[in-house]
N, C-alpha and C positions, 0 to 999 in steps of 0.2 A: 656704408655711405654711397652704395655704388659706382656709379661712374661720373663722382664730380671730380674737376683737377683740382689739385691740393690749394692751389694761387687762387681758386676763387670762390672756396667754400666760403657761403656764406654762413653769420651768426645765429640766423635761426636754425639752420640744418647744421649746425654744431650744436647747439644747446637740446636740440631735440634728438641727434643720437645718443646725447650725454643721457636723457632720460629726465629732464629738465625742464623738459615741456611737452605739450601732446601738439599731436600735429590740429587738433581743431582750435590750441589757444595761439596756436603760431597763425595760421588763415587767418583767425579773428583778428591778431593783432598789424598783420601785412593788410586787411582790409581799412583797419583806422590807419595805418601808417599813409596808406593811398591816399585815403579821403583827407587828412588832415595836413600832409604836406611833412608831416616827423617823423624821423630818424627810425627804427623799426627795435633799436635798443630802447629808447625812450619810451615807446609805447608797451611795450614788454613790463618794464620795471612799472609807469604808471600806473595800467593796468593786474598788476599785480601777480601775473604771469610767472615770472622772477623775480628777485631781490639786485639790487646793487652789486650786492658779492657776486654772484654767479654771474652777471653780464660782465663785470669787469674781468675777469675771470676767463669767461668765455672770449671776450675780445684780446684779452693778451697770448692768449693761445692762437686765437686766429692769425695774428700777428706770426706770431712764430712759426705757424702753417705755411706763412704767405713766404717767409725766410727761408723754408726749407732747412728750419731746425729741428725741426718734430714732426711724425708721421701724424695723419687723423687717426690710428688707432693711439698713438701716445694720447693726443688732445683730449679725445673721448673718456680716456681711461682716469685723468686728472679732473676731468671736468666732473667726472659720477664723484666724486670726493666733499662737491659743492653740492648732493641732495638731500 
């Protein structure tokens, strides 16, 4: 994940180390997120990107990133579970 701090990995560079996404549907999606004013989970899952599972998923790990209960290689390794 290189040099992000753990506190403020964001969902999309979590779900795309997971292998969960490619980095051109994450752009496309931070691009409508831009233009439309939503949330960048929202546009993930509308767009079809992800499912439901996987963002919920992804965000309760982030969560626990943010806690410093789990390293991003744990995150990572639980989130490939969701492809």
């Amino acid at each position: 994940m290189g040099e992000t701090q753990v506190g403020t990995i964001k969902i999309g560079q979590l779900l795309l180390g997971a292998g969960l996404l490619t980095g051109a549907d994450l752009a496309e999606a931070l691009e409508i997120a831009t233009e439309s004013g939503q949330l960048i989970g929202r546009v993930l899952v509308m767009s079809g990107f992800v499912s439901e599972e996987q963002l919920k998923a992804g965000l309760s790990l982030q969560e626990k990133l943010r806690l410093n209960q789990i390293s991003i290689d744990q995150a990572i390794k639980e989130l490939t579970k969701y492809r």
